[in-house]
C-alpha positions, 0 to 999 in steps of 0.5 A: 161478488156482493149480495146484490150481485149474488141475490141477482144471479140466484133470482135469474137462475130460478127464473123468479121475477122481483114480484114472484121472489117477494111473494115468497119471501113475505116482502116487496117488490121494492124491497128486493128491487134495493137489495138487488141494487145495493141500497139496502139489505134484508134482515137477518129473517130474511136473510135465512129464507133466502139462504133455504129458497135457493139452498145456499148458505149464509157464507155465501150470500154473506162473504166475498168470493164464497164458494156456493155451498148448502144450507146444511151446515147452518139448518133448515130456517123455520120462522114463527109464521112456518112453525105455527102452520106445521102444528096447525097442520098437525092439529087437522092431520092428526084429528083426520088419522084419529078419526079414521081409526076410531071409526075403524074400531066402531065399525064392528059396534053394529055386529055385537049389537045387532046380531039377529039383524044381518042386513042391517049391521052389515050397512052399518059396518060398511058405512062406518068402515068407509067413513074411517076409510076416507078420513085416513084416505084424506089425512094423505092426500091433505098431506102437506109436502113443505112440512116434511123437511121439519123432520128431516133437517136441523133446524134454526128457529128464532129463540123468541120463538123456541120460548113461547113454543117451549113455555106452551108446552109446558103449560099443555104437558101435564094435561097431554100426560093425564091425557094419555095414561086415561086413554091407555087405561081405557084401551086396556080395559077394554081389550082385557074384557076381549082377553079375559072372555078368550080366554074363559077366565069370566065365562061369558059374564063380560059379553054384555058390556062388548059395546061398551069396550069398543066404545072404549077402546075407540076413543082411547085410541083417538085420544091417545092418537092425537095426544101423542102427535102433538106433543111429539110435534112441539117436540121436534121443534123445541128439541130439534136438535136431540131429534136429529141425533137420535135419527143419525144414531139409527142411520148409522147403526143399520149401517155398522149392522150391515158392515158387520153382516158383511165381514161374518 
């Protein structure tokens, strides 16, 4: 069976006309019409799309008489147009979940500023802790699903675009670490005062600067919250591989674990 022949069969079984398929495939309708008719073939970008859209490997859609198989043994394709969405879409998310906490955090400012005014700290407590309570809550209903699969695959990107991303990061890696150290330094500032007064060390003298620790506190959290992701998500796209092989290391300890809890 050729390619046309397979492309055919494979379009016909997901029941996509030549317009819906090149629609997914950011291509023509023409262009899939020459495929499927033997005039002309797709390039190699294409050719990977095609292998994940209807989960067939490259052999197959490539080698007369291929047994239908899986993309696994090849990964998961990610063009630079996919790439750039999923750390866009991380840039949001993350911007969402860190705004959900540090108003979480906040929420409890009005207590130690306000305290001889109940009424008025509690709305403010409430407003606050619902305003944090609806950006997490919009973090995962915003939550985009065709992005999962980044974590959970091997992936296979164009080395041009592993080399901008690369050079990118690298360019950002000093500024994300100076980043996160300045964050951490803020959050542990700020819980040492909490820690220090719990524990009678300043008698009191650090009560004052409560706000101030919060305030801390929470833009430590947010910083070091969005930071962080970013930096892991360009990571786990430069560096899929060793991603992969450190969540394979964990599946297969919890499984040796519990074969060794079965044979004590």
């Amino acid at each position: 069976m050729s390619f046309s022949e397979k492309l055919l069969q494979l379009r016909k079984e997901k029941s996509y006309s030549q317009e819906a398929l090149a629609e997914k495939l950011c291509t023509t309708r023409q262009a899939v019409s020459k495929w499927e008719n033997g005039q002309g073939f797709p390039e190699t970008e294409k050719l990977l799309m095609i292998g994940n859209l209807f989960e067939v490997s490259i052999d197959y859609l490539l080698k007369e008489g291929e047994v239908k198989g899986g993309v696994e043994e090849h990964g998961f394709y990610v063009s630079q147009e996919m790439a750039e969405g999923y750390l866009s879409h991380q840039q949001k998310s993350s911007n969402r979940i860190a705004t959900g906490v540090c108003l979480l955090i906040m929420a409890c400012l009005p207590y130690l500023m306000l305290r001889q005014e109940p009424v008025v700290y509690s709305f403010l407590i409430i407003l606050l802790a619902a305003g944090g309570v609806v950006a997490l809550v919009s973090a995962i209903l915003k939550d985009e699903e065709r992005y999962h699969v980044l974590g959970k695959e091997a992936l296979m990107l164009d080395q041009v675009c592993v080399k901008q991303l690369t050079e990118r990061l690298n360019r950002l890696k000093s500024r994300y670490a100076a980043m996160i150290i300045v964050s951490a330094g803020m959050v542990a500032v700020g819980g040492m005062a909490f820690l220090l007064e719990n524990k009678g060390i300043s008698e009191g003298a650090l009560v004052p600067y409560y706000p101030v620790c919060v305030v801390l506190i929470a833009m430590g959290a947010y910083v070091i919250i969005r930071t962080s992701t970013l930096w892991s998500s360009y990571s786990l796209l430069i560096y899929n591989e060793k991603h992969i092989n450190r969540r394979n290391d964990g599946f297969w300890r919890k499984i040796r674990k519990k074969l060794a809890d079965k044979n004590a």
